[in-house]
N, C-alpha and C positions, 0 to 999 in steps of 0.2 A: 271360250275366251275369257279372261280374267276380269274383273269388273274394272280394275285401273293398269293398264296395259303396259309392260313393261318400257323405258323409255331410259335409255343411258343419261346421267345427270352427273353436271358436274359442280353446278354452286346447291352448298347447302345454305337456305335463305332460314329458315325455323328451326332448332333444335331438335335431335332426334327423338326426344322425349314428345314432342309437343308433335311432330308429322305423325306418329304412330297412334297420338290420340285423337285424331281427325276421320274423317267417314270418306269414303271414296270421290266422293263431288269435292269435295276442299282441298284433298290429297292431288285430282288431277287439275285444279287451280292453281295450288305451288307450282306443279311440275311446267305447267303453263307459264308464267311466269318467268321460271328458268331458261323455257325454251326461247321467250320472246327477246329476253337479253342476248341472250347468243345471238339468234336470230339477226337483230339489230345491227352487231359490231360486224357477222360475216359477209354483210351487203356492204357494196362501196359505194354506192349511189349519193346517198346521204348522210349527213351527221349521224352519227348512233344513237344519241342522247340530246336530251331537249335540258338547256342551265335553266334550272330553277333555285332562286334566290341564289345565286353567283355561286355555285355549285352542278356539278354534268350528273344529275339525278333523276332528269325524268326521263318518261317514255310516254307518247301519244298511243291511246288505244281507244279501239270501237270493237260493237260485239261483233263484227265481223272476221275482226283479226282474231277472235275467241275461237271462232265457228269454225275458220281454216284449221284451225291446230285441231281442235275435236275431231275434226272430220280426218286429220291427217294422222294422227294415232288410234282414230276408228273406235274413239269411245263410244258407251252405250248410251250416250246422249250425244245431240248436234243441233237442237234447235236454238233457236234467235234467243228465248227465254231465257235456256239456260246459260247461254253466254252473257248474259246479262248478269246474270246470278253468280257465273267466276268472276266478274269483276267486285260484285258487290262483298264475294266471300274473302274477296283479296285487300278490301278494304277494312274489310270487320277484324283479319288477321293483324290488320297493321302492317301488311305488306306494300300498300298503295293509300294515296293520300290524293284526292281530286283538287289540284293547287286551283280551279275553278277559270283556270285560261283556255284556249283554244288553240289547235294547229289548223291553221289553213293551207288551201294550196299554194304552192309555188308557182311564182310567174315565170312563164319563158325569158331567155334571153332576150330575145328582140322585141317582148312587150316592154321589158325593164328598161330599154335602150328606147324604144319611142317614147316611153313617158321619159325617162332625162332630158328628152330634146326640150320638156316643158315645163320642167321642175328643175330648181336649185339643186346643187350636187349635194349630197348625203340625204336626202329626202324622199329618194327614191324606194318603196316597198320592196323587197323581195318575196313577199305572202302575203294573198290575199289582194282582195278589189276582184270588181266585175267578171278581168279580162283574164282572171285566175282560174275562173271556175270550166267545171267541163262542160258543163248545160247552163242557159241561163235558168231554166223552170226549175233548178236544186241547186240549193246551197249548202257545199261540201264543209265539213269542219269537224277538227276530234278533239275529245277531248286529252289535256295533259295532265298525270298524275306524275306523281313522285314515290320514287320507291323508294322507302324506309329504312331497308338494310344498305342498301346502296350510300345513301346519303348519309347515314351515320359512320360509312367506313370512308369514304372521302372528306369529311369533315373531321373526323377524327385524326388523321393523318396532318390536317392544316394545324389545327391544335399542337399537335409537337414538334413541329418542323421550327426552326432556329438556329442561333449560330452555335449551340454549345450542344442541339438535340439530335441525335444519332437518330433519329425517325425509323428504329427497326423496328418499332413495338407501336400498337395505335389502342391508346388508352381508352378506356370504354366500352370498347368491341367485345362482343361476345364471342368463346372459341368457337361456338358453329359457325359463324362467319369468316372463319380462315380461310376456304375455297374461293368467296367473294373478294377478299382482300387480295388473294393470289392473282383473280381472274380480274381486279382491276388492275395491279401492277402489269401484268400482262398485254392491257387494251391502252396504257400509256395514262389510268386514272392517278394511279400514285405511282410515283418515282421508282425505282428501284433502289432497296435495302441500302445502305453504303456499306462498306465493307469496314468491318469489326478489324481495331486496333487495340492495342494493348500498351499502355504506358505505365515504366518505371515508377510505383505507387514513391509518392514525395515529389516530383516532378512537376513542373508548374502544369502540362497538358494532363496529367493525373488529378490534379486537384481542381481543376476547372469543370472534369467531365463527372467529378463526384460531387461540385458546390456550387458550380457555377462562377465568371471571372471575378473577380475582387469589386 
């Protein structure tokens, strides 16, 4: 069996130059990573993404969530350690960024609705408190980072969006991150492209989309 096990991908997160200079543990950390995005958007359950700073770029992980995927591609490693260790090596990439908040659990419906009976309207939690947890003797909570290419292609996108900006091009962005750009247009993170027109150069719509309005 191959030390990093064949695994279909479809967002390039690192430079092809930069995955090839990596060692097998960091290589199936990327690929981790990629799977957890997918992951994420194919469940309906819950939100995919966690806003961090008014941006849809994080994702809550534990080394748990590590250790399922290890164990689910049957690499040659699955313990608790090293799932600790694809986090930290996802961090040292600059893949992940620990924003140092927390995801708790979510309360039931009819917990959220007993406590309205007792609290002011909009004051009510939807995560977190006592009546959240599965045990009282554990207190459940993960941590939220933020993923780095993520955020950089969603902000960058904000950046050129205006009344005169054709937002088909997102400034900054590196071309290995094309997949990521595509697979966010796709998940409703950025808009879809508008569609390319062509104006009579001398014509006031001509001259506005090459200077901007008077």
């Amino acid at each position: 069996m191959a030390s990093v096990p064949p695994t279909k991908r479809i967002l390039t997160l690192v430079p092809s130059e930069t995955l090839k200079s990596l060692n097998d543990d960091q290589k199936i950390a990327v690929r981790f990573l990629d799977w957890h995005l997918r992951f994420r958007f194919e469940q309906q359950q819950h939100a995919p993404l966690e806003v961090v700073d008014s941006a849809p770029c994080g994702v809550f992980l534990t080394r748990r969530h590590v250790q399922r995927y290890l164990k689910h591609v049957r690499y040659r490693k699955t313990g608790i350690r090293f799932a600790a260790e694809v986090i930290n090596s996802l961090i040292a990439l600059g893949l992940l960024a620990d924003t140092g908040e927390a995801k708790r659990p979510r309360r039931t419906a009819n917990r959220i609705a007993a406590a309205a009976k007792f609290q002011k309207s909009g004051q009510v939690q939807s995560e977190g408190g006592r009546d959240a947890q599965p045990f009282l003797e554990h207190s459940y909570w993960w941590r939220v980072f933020k993923v780095g290419p993520l955020e950089l292609v969603v902000r960058a996108y904000t950046r050129t969006r205006g009344a005169y900006s054709s937002g088909e091009t997102l400034q900054g962005v590196p071309r290995c991150l094309a997949s990521l750009c595509a697979f966010a247009r796709r998940q409703g993170l950025i808009p879809p492209a508008r569609d390319r027109r062509s104006f009579r150069k001398g014509s006031v719509q001509w001259v506005f989309l090459h200077s901007g309005p008077p």
